[in-house]
C-alpha positions in Angstrom: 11.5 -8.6 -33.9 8.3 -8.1 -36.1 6.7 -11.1 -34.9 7.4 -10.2 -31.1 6.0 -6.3 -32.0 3.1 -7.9 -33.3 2.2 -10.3 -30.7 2.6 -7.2 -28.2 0.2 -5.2 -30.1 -2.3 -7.7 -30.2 -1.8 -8.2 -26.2 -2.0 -4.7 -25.7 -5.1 -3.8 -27.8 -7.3 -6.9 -26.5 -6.8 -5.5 -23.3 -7.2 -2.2 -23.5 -10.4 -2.3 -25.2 -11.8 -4.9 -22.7 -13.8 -4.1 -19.9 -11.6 -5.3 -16.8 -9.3 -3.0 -17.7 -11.4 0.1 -17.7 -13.0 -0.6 -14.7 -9.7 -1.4 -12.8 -8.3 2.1 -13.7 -11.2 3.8 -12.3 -12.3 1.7 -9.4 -9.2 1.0 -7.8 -7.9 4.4 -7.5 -11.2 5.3 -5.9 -11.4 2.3 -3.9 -7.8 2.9 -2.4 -8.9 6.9 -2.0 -12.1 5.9 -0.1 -10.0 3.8 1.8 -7.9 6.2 3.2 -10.9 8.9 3.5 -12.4 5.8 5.5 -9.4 5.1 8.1 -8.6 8.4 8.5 -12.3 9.3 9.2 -12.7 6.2 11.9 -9.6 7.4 13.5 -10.7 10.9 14.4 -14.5 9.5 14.9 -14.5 5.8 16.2 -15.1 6.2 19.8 -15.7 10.0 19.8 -19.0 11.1 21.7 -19.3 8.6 24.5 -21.1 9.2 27.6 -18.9 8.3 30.5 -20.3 8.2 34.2 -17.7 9.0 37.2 -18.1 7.7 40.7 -15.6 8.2 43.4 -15.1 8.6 47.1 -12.8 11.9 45.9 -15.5 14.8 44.6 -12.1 16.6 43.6 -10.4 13.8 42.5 -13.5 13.0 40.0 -14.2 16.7 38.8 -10.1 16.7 38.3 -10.7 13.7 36.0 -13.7 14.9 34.1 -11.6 18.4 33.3 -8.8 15.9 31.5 -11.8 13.9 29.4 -13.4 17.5 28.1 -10.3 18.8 27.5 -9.8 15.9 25.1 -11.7 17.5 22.0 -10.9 15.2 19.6 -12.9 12.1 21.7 -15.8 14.4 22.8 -16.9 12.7 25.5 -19.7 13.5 28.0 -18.9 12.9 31.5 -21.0 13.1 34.5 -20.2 12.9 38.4 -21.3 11.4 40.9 -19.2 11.4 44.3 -19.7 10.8 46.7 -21.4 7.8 45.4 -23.9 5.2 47.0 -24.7 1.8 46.4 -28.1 2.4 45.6 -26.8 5.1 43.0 -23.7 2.8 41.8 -26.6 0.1 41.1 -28.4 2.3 38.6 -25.6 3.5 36.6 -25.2 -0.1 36.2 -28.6 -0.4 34.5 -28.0 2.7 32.7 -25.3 0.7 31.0 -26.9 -2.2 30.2 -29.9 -0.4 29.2 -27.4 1.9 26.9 -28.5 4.9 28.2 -25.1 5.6 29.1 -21.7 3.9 27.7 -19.8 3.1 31.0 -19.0 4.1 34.4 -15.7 4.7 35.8 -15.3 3.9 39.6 -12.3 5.7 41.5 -11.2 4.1 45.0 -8.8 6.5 46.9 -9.3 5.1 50.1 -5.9 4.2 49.6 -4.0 7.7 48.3 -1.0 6.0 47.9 -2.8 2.8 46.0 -5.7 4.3 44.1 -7.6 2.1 42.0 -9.7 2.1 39.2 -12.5 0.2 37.1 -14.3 0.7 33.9 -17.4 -1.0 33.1 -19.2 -1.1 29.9 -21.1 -3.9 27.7 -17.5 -4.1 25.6 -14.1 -5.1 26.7 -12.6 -2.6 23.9 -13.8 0.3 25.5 -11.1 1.4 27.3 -9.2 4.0 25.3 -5.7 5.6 25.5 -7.8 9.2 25.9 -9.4 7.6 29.1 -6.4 5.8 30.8 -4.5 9.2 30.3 -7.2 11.4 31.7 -7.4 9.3 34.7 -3.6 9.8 35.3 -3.2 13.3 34.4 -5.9 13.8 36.8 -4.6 12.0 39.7 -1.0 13.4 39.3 -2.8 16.8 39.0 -4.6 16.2 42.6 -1.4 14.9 44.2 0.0 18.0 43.1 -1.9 20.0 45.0 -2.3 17.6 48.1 1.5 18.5 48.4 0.7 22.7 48.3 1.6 23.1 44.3 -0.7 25.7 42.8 -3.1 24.9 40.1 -1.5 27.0 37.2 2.4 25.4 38.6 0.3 21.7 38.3 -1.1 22.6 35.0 2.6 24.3 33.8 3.8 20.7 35.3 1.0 18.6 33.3 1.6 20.8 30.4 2.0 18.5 27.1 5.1 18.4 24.8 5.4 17.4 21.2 7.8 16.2 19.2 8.7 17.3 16.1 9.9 15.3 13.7 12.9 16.5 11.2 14.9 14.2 8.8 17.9 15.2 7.7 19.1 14.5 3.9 22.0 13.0 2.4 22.8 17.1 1.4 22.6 17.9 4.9 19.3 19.9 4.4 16.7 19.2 7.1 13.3 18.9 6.7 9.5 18.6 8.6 8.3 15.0 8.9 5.6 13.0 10.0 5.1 9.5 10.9 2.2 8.9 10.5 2.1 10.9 6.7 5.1 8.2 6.1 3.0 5.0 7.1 0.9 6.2 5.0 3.0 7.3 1.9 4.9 3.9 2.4 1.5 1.6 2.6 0.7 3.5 -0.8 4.0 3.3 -2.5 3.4 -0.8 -1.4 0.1 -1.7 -2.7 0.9 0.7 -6.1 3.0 -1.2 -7.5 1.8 -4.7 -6.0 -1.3 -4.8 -7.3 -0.4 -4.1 -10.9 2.5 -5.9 -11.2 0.5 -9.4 -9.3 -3.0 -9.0 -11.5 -1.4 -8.4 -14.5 1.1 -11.3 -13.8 -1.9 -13.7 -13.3 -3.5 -11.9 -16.3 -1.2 -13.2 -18.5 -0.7 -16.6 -17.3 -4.7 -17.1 -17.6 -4.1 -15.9 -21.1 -1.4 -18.3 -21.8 -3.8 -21.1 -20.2 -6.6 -19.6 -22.9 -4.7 -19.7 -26.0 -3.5 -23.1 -25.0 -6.8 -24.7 -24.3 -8.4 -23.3 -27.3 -5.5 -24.3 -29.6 -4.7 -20.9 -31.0 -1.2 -21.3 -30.5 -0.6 -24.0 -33.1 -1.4 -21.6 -35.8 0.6 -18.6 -33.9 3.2 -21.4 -33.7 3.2 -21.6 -37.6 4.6 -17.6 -37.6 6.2 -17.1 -34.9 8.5 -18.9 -32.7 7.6 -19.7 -29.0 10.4 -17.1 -28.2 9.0 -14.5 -29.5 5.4 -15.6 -28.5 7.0 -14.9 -25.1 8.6 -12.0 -25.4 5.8 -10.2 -27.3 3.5 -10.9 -24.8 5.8 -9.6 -21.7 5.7 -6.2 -23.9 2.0 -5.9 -25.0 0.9 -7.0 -21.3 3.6 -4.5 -19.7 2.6 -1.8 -21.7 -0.7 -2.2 -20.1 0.3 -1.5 -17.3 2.1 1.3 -17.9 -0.3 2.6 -19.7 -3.0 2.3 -16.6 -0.4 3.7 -14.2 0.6 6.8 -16.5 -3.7 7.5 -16.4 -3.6 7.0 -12.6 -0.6 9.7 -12.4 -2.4 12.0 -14.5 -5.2 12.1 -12.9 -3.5 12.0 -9.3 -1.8 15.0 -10.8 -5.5 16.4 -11.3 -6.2 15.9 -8.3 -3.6 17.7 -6.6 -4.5 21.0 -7.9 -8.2 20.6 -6.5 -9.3 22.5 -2.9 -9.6 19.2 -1.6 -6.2 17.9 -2.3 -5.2 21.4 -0.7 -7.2 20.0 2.5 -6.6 16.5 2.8 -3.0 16.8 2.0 -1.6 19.7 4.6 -0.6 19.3 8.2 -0.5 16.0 9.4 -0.7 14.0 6.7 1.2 16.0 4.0 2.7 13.5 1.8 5.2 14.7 -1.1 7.4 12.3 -3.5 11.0 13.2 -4.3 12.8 13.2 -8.0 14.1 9.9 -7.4 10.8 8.0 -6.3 9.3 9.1 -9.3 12.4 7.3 -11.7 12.6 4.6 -9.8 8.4 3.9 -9.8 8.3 2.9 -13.3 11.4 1.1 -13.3 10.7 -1.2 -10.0 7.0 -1.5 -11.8 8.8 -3.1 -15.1 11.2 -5.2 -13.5 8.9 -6.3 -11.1 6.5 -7.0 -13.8 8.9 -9.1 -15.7 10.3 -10.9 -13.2 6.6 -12.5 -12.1 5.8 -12.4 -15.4 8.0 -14.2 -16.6 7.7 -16.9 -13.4 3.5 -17.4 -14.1 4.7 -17.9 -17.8 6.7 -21.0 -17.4 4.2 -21.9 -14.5 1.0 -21.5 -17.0 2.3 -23.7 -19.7 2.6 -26.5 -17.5 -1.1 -26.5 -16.6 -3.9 -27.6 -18.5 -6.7 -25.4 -17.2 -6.9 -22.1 -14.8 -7.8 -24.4 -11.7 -4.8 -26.3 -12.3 -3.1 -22.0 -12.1 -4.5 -22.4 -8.6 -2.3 -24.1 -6.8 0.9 -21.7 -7.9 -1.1 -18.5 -6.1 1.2 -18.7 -3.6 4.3 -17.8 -5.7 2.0 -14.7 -6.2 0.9 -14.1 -2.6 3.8 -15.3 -1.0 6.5 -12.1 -1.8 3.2 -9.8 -1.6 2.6 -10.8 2.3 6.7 -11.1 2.7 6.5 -7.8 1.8 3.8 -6.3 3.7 5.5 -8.5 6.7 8.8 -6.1 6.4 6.9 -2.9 6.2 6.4 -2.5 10.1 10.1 -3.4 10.2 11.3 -0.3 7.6 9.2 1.9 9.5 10.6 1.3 12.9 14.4 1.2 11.7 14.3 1.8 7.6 18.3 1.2 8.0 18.1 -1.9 9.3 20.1 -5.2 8.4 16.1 -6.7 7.4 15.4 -3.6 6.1 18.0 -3.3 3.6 17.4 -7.4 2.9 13.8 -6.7 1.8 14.9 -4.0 -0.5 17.9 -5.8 -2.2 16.2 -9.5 -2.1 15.1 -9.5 -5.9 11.4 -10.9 -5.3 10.3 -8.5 -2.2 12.6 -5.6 -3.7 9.9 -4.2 -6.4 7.6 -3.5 -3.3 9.9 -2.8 -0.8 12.0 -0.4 -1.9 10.0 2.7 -3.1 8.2 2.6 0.2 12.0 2.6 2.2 12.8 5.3 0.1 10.1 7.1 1.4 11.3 6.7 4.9 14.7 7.2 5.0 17.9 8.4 2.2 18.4 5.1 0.5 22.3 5.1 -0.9 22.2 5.1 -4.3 24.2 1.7 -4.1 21.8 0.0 -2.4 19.5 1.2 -5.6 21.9 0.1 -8.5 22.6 -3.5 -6.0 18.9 -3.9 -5.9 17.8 -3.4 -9.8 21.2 -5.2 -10.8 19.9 -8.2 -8.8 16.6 -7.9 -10.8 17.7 -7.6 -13.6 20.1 -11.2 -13.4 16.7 -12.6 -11.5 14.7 -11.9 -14.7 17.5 -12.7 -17.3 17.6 -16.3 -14.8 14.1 -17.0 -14.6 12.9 -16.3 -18.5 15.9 -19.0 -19.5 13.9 -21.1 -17.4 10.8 -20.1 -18.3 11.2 -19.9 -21.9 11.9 -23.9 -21.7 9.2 -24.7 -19.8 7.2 -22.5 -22.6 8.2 -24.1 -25.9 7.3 -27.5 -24.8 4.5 -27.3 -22.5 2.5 -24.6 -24.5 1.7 -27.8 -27.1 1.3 -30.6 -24.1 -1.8 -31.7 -24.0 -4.0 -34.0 -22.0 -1.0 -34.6 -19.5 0.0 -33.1 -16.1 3.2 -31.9 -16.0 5.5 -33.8 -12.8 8.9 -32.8 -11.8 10.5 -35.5 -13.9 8.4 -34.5 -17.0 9.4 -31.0 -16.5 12.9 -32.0 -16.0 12.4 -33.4 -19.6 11.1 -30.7 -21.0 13.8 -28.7 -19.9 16.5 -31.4 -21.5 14.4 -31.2 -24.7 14.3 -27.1 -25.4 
């Protein structure tokens, strides 16, 4: 036990004190924060402020369809009309577009009340927004409306929007306010949290393994200590780590939320809270997690000679990440799902999955203890393996490891 304590402490120290490891803790939080400022500035701003032209046969039908665009505030657009219009006048709002004076013109053909028809043209295909399309019909239900004697405050009454509210009910039976899009959000988050960590620190310590191998420091570790605890000691010191950076990323995201600006960003729409039992769960999914691809790039490491020979096993890495990222549209459209509940009980997706399910929906607390249970064997299965694979291939040299000669190695530890 001293010899593993010691190996850990030396892992832990040499990272710490290293440079990666400062940086990571400050620049990804505020690269994941400017992010999020970044989408959820491009949502309310990409598109917003276009100049639209109208031309229609219908003077009423157009100024009906302009009122719908204004009233959109968020999109901001300027509209003008021109009905009716001639070709002459149809010709040059053409050239206004391509001369980007303006950013499109939409034509309105009711020649055919029953059959209206409509066309937007701009210099991009993408231009054509949901604001636009649902301006266009709100105005031409509107005008029907009134073709058939309805008042304008009864067609506006009839026009008038409704919105859902969201509530989710708890397994206590209390119900609560919630948001879709503050879950997409919460649940992308919860994903990419404990990813990250748990995949660079994986591949930090098989590139460590790879090091100490190449530059022969193991043969005199290997005089101390046995490959066992070489092993084990490692999985703690690089572990700790990670705790370590996460604890610093709570505290100051506890910091944070005490700020004005936390006050701002995290109210109305996107409010985003964690419950008692996503906070337990975080650092246990982040340890077993941890171990269990730790413990997979271990054995993998000792089998190579050099990190570009580390190469070709990203995709055990990248693999459960993108499996994982694959299921999370899934857990938000039906969090209870049969996949659903696969991707959060299936040992090498679970670490991700689950904490952002559980931010969707009531998990049963069965489904919890199934999930780390099956981690837990995972981990106890894959460390016999890779503990093999460690004692003999951290002092093979100058050969690359085949199936058969890994086969071998296994027979021989």
């Amino acid at each position: 036990m001293r010899n593993i304590l010691l190996v850990a402490k030396r892992e832990y120290l040499e990272q710490i004190r290293g440079r990666a490891f400062k940086v990571s803790t400050i620049a990804l939080p505020l690269l994941v924060a400017a992010l999020l400022a970044f989408s959820h500035y491009m949502e309310h701003k990409a598109g917003a402020g276009k100049h639209i032209a109208i031309v229609a046969d219908n003077a009423a039908l157009a100024n009906d369809v302009r009122q719908q665009m204004l009233d959109d505030k968020r999109a901001q657009y300027t509209v003008d009309v021109t009905a009716p219009a001639s070709a002459a006048e149809r010709d040059e709002l053409q050239r206004q577009v391509r001369s980007k004076a303006i950013d499109g013109v939409l034509a309105i053909d009711s020649s055919n009340p029953e059959k209206i028809k409509a066309t937007f043209t701009s210099l991009s295909v993408g231009d054509i927004s949901g604001g636009l399309q649902n301006a266009l019909n709100r105005g031409i239900i509107n005008e029907r409306m009134i073709a058939k004697g309805m008042g304008q405050t009864e067609a506006d009454a009839m026009l008038a929007k409704v919105s859902i509210e969201a509530m989710q009910l708890d397994k206590n039976g209390k119900i609560e306010k919630s948001n879709g899009r503050a879950i997409t959000i919460k649940a992308t988050l919860m994903l990419f949290l404990l990813s990250l960590p748990i995949m660079l620190y994986g591949l930090d310590m098989a590139r460590a393994i790879i090091e100490e191998k190449t530059s022969r420091i193991f043969e005199v570790m290997l005089a101390v200590a046995k490959p066992s605890d070489l092993l084990a000691g490692k999985l703690l010191g690089v572990g700790a780590v990670g705790v370590t950076q996460i604890t610093i990323w709570v505290a100051g995201a506890s910091v944070f939320m005490g700020t004005q600006l936390a006050a701002e960003l995290l109210t109305g729409d996107i409010a985003i809270r964690f419950s008692l039992t996503e906070a337990i769960c975080f650092p246990i999914y982040f340890m077993l997690g941890f171990a269990l691809f730790s413990a997979v790039f271990s054995g993998l490491a000792a089998t190579c000679e050099t990190a570009q020979d580390l190469q070709k096993f990203m995709a055990v890495a990248i693999v459960p990440l993108y499996t994982a990222m694959g299921f999370l549209p899934v857990m938000i459209n039906d969090p209870s799902s049969a996949w659903s509940i696969a991707a959060t009980l299936f040992p090498f997706t679970s670490p991700y999955t689950m904490l952002s399910r559980m931010g969707m929906a009531v998990v049963p607390l069965w489904q919890i203890a199934i999930s780390i249970a099956l981690l837990i064997l995972t981990i106890w299965a894959v460390l016999w393996f890779s503990a093999r694979l460690y004692r003999v291939g951290i002092l093979m040299y100058g050969k690359r490891a085949t199936i058969p000669e890994i086969v071998r190695w296994l027979r021989y530890s």
